[in-house]
C-alpha positions in Angstrom: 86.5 -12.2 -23.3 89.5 -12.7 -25.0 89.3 -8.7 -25.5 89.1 -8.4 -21.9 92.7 -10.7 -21.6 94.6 -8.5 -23.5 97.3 -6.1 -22.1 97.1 -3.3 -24.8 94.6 -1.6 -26.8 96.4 -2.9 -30.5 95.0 -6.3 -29.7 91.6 -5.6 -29.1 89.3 -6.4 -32.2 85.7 -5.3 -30.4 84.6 -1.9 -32.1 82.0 -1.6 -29.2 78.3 -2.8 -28.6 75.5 -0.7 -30.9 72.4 -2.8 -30.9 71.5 -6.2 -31.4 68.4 -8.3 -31.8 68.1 -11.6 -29.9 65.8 -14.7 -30.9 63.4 -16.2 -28.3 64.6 -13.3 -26.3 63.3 -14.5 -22.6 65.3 -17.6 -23.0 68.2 -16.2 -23.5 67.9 -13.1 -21.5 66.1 -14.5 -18.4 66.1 -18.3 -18.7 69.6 -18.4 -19.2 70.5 -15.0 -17.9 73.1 -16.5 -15.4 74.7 -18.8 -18.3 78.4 -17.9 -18.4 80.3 -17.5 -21.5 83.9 -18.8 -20.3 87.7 -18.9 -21.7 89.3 -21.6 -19.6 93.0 -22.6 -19.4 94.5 -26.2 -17.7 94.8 -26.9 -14.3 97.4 -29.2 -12.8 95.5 -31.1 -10.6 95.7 -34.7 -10.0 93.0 -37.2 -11.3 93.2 -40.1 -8.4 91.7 -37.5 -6.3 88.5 -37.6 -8.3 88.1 -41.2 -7.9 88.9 -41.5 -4.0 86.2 -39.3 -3.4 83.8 -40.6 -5.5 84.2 -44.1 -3.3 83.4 -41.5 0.3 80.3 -39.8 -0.8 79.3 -43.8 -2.3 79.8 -45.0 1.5 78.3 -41.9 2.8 74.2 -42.8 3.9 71.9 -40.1 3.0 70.4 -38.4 6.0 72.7 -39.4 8.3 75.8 -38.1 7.0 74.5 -35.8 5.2 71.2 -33.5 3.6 69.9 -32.7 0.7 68.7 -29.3 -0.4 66.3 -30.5 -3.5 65.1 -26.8 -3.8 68.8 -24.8 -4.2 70.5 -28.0 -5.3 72.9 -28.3 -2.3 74.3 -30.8 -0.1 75.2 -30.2 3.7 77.3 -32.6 5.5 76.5 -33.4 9.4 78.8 -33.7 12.1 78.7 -37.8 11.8 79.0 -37.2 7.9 82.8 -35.1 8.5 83.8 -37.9 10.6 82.8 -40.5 8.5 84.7 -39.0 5.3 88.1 -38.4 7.5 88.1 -41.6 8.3 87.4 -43.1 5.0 90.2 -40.6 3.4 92.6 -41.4 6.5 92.8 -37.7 7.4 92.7 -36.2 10.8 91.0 -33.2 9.6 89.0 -32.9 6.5 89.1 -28.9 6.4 93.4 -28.3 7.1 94.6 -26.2 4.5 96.4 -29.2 3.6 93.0 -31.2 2.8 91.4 -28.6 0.9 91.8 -30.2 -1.9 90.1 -33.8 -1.0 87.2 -31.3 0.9 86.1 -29.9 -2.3 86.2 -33.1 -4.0 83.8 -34.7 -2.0 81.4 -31.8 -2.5 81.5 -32.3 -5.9 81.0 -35.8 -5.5 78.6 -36.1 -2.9 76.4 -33.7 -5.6 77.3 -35.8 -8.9 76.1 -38.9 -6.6 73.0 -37.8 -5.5 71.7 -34.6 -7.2 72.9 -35.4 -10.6 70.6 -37.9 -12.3 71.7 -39.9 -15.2 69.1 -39.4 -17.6 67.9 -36.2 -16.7 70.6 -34.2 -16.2 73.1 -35.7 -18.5 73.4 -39.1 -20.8 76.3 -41.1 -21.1 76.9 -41.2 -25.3 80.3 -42.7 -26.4 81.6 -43.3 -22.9 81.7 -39.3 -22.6 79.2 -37.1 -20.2 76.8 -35.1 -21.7 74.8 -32.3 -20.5 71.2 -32.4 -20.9 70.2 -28.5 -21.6 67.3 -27.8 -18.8 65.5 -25.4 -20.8 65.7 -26.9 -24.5 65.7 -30.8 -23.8 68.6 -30.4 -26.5 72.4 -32.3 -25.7 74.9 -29.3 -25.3 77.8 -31.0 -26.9 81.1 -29.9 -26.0 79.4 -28.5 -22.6 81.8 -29.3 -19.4 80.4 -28.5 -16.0 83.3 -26.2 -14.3 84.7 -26.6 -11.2 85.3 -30.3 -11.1 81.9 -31.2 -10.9 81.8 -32.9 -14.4 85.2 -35.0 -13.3 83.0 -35.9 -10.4 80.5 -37.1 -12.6 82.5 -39.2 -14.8 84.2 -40.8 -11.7 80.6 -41.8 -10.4 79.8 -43.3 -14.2 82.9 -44.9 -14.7 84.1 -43.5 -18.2 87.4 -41.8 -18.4 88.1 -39.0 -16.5 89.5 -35.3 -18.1 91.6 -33.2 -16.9 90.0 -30.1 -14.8 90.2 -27.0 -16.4 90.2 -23.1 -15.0 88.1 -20.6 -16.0 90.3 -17.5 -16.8 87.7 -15.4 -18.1 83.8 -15.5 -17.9 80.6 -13.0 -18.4 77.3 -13.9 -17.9 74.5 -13.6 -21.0 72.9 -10.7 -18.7 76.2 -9.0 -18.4 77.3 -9.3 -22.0 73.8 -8.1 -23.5 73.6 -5.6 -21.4 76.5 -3.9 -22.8 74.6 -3.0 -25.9 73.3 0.8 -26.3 70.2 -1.1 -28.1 68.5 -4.2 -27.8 65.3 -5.9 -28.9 64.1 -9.1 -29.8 61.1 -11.4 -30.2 59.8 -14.5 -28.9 56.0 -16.3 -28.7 56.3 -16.3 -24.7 57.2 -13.5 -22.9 54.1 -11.9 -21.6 54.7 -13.5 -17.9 58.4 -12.2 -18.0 57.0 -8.2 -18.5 58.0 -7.1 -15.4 61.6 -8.9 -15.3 61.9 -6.8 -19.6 61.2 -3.4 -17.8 63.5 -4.0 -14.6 66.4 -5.4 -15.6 66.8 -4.3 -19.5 64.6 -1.7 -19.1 62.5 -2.8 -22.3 58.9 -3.0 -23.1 57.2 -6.3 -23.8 54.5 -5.7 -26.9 52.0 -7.9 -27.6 50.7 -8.5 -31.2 47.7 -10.4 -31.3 47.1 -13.5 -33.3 46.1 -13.6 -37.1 43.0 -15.8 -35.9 41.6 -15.7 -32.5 42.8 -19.0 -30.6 39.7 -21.2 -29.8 42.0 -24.1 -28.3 40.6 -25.5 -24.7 43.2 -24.9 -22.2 42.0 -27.2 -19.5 42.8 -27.2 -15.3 45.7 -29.6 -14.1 44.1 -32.4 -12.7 46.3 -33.4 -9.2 46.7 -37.1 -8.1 48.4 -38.1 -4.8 51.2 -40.3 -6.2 53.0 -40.8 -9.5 51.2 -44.0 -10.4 48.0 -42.9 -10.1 49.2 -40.0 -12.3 50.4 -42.3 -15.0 47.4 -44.7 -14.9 44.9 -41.5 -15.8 47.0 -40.3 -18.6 47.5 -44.0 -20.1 43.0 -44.5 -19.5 42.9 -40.7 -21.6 45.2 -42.1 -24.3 42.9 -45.0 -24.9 39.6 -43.4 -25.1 41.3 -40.4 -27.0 43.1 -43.3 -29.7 39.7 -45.6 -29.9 38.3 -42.1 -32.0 41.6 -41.3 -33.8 42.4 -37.8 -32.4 46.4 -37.3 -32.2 48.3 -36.6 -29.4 51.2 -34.8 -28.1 52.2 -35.8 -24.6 55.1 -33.4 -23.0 57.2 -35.1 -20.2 59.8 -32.5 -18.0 63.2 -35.0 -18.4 64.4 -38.0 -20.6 63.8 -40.3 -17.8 60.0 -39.9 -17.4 59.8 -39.9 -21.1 61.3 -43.4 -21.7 58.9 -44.2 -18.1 55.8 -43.2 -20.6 56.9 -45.2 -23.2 57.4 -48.6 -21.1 53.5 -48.0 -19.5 51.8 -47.4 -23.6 54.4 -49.9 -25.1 52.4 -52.4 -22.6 49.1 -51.4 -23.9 50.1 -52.2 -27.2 49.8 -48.7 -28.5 51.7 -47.8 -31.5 53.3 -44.4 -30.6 56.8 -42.4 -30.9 59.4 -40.9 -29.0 61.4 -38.0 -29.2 63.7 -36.3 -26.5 67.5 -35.9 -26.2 68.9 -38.7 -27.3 67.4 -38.7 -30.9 66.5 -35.1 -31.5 67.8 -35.5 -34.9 65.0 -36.7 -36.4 62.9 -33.9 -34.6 61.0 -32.3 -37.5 60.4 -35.3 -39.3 58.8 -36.9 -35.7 56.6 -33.5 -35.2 55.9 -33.2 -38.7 53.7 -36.3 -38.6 52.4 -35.2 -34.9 49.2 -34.0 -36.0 47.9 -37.0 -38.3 45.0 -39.9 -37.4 46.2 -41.9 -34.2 49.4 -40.6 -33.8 50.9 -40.4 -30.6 53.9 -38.7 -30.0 56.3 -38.3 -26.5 58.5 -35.7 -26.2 59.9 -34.2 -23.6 58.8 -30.6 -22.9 61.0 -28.6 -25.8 58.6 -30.7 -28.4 59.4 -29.2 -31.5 58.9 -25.7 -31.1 58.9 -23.8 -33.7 57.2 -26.6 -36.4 53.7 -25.5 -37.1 51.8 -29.1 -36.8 49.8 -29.3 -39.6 46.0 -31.2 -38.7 43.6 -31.8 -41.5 40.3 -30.8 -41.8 39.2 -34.7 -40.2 41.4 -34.1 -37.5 39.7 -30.7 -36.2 36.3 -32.2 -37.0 37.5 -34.7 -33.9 38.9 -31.8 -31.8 42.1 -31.3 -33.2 45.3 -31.9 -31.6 45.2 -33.0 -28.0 48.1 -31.9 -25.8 48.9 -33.5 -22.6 51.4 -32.5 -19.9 52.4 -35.3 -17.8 54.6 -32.8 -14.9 54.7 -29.2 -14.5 58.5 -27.3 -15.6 60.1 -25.3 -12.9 59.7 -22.4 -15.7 56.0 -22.1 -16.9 56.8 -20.8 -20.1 58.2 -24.2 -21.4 54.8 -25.3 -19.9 53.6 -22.6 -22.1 55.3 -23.6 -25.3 53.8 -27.2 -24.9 49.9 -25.9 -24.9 51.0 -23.7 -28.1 51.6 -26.8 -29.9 48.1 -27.2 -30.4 45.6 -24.3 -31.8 47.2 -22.3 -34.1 46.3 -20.4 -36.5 42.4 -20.8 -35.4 42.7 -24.6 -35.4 40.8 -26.3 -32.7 42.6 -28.1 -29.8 42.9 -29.2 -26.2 45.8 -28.9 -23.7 45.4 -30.5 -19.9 48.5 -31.2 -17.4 48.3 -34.4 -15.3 50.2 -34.0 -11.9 50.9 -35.6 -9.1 52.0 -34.7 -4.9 55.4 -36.7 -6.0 56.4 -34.9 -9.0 59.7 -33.0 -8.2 57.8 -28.9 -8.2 55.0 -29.8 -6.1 57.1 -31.9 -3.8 59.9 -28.9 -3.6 57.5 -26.3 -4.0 53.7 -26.9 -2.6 52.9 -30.0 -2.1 52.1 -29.5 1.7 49.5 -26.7 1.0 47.3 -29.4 -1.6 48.1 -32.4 0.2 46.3 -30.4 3.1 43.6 -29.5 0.6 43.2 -33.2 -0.8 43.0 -34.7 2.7 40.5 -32.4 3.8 38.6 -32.9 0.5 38.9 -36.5 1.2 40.6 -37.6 -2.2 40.4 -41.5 -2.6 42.9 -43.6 -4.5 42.5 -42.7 -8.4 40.6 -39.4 -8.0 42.1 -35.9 -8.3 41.3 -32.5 -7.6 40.7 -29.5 -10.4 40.9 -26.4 -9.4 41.9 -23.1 -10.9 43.5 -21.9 -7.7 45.7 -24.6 -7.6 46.8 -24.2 -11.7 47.0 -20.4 -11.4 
């Protein structure tokens, strides 16, 4: 980038792109394809602004002023909503040139109010925002959402607000790797992506089979109407799985439903451990110990890939590890990288995802078509429906 801001050839330090190899090569080349890399400069715009609107889109009712696009993460405001914000701002027009400004902070804050969920999308740690990495689980540190969006969320939070900055240069990973003559890479997951390798980077995806065949039970999600009924099935599995001793990895998709988890089996009395975001530190030493008697470890989806969880031979004599998904990820690799947990290298193992109708993918994404099925199957309260249809 900063090769692409110079103004003559001298300064340039790039000697051109030969080849390169990328680790976990789907996440970075389609997972976070659209990632920019970005050289930003100040902007000098005020920070009252950031504020004002954040106090509109709080007075602003949902529905009524405005919509919300779950799916493509956007909000639309209504007729009633315009008129409401220029007369909260005291402005006769909301979209005058002169306004533009206040118009594009309300966006932003309208978003950071109710898109953005503490938690899930970012923590608060030292009175600073934080971005929660979607794909990893991981804090990215030193992060800033552009555009004013992150000011939008600190205004909502109530910690001190930064000052905006402009981007002045930005490439996207795609972009940038694709300016190699060769490139390669390897990752554990990238079977699904085959087609997305061969059109876009015009690479072939090899598959190298495992040293042992995997013998590990990958079992259909089981689908309960409401959240509740969700939780109460995976907290009755825990118990009988814990009376016998067999250990268990439960992956949840955000911080939130993680800590959610912990609340339900910390009122059962069951000892058990935690691990997402906010103490990822200790990550190897919690996954290291995943795999003994009785354990019971939370974690949200990114669980400690990479560590090879050891079980000894008493542990596959009771099944091995036992891996349960509590919500499905928008990206069914990270899904993927949950079951792998369990069943390597020939060891025995089980891996089962409990959903629900209110979990956020089947309610953006299908939960019409197997609500349909589950009425017409009759489901009752506390039953669920299997089908390998419904998983696929």
């Amino acid at each position: 980038l900063r090769d692409n801001m110079t103004y003559s050839k001298e300064h340039m330090v790039q000697r051109g792109h030969s080849y390169v190899i990328v680790d976990e090569v789907d996440s970075i080349l389609i997972d976070e394809a659209r990632t920019p890399l970005i050289i930003s400069g100040p902007t000098n715009r005020t920070l009252e602004n950031y504020t004002r609107a954040d106090a509109v889109a709080k007075a602003m009712v949902k529905e009524e002023h405005f919509t919300v696009d779950e799916k493509d993460r956007l909000i639309l405001i209504t007729e009633e909503g315009i008129a409401r914000a220029e007369e909260l701002f005291g402005v006769d027009n909301l979209y005058s040139i002169e306004n533009s400004a206040l118009s594009h902070h309300l966006d932003q804050a309208l978003k950071a109010n109710y898109i953005f969920e503490i938690d899930v999308d970012y923590v608060i740690q030292d009175g600073q925002i934080v971005i929660v990495d979607e794909f990893t689980g991981r804090l990215s540190e030193g992060r800033r959402y552009s555009e004013g969006l992150h000011q939008a969320l600190e205004a909502k939070e109530g910690v001190i607000i930064k000052e905006e900055t402009q981007t002045l240069a930005d490439i996207t990973y795609q972009n940038y790797f694709r300016m190699y003559d060769k490139i390669g890479g390897m990752t554990g997951t990238a079977q699904t992506e085959a087609t997305e390798f061969a059109q876009i980077y015009n690479l072939d995806v090899i598959s190298i089979p495992t040293n042992v065949p995997v013998i590990r039970q990958d079992l259909n999600d089981l689908i309960y109407k409401t959240e509740g009924e969700k939780f109460a099935a995976v907290i009755a599995k825990i118990k009988e799985l814990h009376a016998k001793g067999q250990p268990i990895l439960i992956g949840t998709a955000s911080i939130e439903k993680s800590e959610k988890l912990h609340a339900l089996i910390k009122a059962e009395k069951i000892p058990h451990t935690v691990l997402n975001a906010k103490n990822h530190a200790q990550e190897g030493e919690i996954i290291k110990h995943a795999g003994e008697k009785g354990a019971i470890t939370i974690a949200t989806n990114m669980a400690g890939r990479g560590v090879d969880i050891k079980v000894s031979d008493e542990i596959k004599a009771l099944g091995g590890l036992y891996i349960i998904g509590t919500e499905r990820h928008e990206n069914r690799r990270i899904d993927n990288q949950l079951r792998g947990r369990a069943g390597r290298q020939g060891d025995p193992g089980t891996s089962q995802f409990y959903l629900s109708l209110e979990d956020a993918l089947l309610r953006i994404f299908g939960s019409d078509k197997i609500k349909s099925i589950m009425e017409r199957l009759g489901v009752e309260e506390g039953e669920y429906i299997e089908s390998t249809m419904v998983t696929r």
